[in-house]
C-alpha positions in Angstrom: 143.5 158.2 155.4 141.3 155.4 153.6 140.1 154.2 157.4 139.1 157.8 157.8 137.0 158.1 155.4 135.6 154.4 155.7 134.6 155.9 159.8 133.0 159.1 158.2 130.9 157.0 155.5 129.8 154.5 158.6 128.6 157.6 160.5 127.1 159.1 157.0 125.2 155.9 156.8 123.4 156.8 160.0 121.4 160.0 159.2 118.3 159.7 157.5 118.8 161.8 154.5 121.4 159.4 153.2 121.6 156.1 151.3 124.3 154.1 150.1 125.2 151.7 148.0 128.6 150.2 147.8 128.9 148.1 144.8 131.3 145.2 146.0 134.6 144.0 144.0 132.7 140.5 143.5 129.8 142.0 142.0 129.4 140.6 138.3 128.9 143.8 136.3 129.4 141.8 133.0 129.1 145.0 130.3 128.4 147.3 132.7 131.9 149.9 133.0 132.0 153.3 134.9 134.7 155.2 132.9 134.3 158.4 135.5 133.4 159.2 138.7 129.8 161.2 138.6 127.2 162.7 140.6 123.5 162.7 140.0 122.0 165.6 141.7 117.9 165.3 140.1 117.3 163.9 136.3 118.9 167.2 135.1 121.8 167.8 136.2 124.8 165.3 136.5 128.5 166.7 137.5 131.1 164.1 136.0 135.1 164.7 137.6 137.4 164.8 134.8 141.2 165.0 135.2 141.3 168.7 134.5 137.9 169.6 136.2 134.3 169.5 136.7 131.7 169.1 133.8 128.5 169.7 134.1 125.8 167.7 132.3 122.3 169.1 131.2 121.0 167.3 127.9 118.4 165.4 128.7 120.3 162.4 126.6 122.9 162.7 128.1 121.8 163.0 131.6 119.3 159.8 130.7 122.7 158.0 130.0 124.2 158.4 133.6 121.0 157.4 135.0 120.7 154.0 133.2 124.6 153.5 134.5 123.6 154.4 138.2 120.7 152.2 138.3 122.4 149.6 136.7 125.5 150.3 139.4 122.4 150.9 142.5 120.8 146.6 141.2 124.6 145.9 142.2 125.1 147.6 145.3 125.1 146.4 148.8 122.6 148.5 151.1 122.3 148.9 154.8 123.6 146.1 157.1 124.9 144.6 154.1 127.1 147.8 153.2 128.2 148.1 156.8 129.8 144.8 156.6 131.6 145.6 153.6 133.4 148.6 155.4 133.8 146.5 158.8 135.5 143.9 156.8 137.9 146.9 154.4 138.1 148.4 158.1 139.7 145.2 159.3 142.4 144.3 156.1 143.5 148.1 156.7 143.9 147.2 160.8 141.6 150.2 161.2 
């Protein structure tokens, strides 16, 4: 299932609407913690997953909180050729 969805972000990666940034396990993010997974849709709305659902984040505060963490994440991230080889090489431990 993981190789699945390793193929679908590789073919993602291709159109020209998307980016994406795949911050790698060596990365030194010394400080820098992601306690949720979250989802920045403009700077006013941000959608966090919580265990027992969806919250929705509007106040401007709080929504200027989750942007500093993504573009702290984003100075991190390997983009482009370099995040293909990150999946090519999680393709190739899984035997995908």
């Amino acid at each position: 299932m993981l190789s699945e969805q390793l193929h679908h972000l590789e073919a993602a990666m291709q159109l020209p609407s998307v980016s994406v940034g795949i911050v790698p396990d060596s990365a030194r993010r010394y400080g820098l913690w992601q306690p949720e997974a979250f989802y920045m849709f403009d700077d006013e709305l941000v959608a966090v997953e919580l265990v027992s659902g969806l919250l929705e984040v509007r106040q401007p505060g709080e929504v200027a909180l989750y942007i500093q963490i993504f573009t702290a994440l984003a100075a991190h991230a390997a983009h482009g050729a370099a995040a293909r080889v990150l999946i090519t090489a999680a393709l190739e431990r899984l035997g995908a």
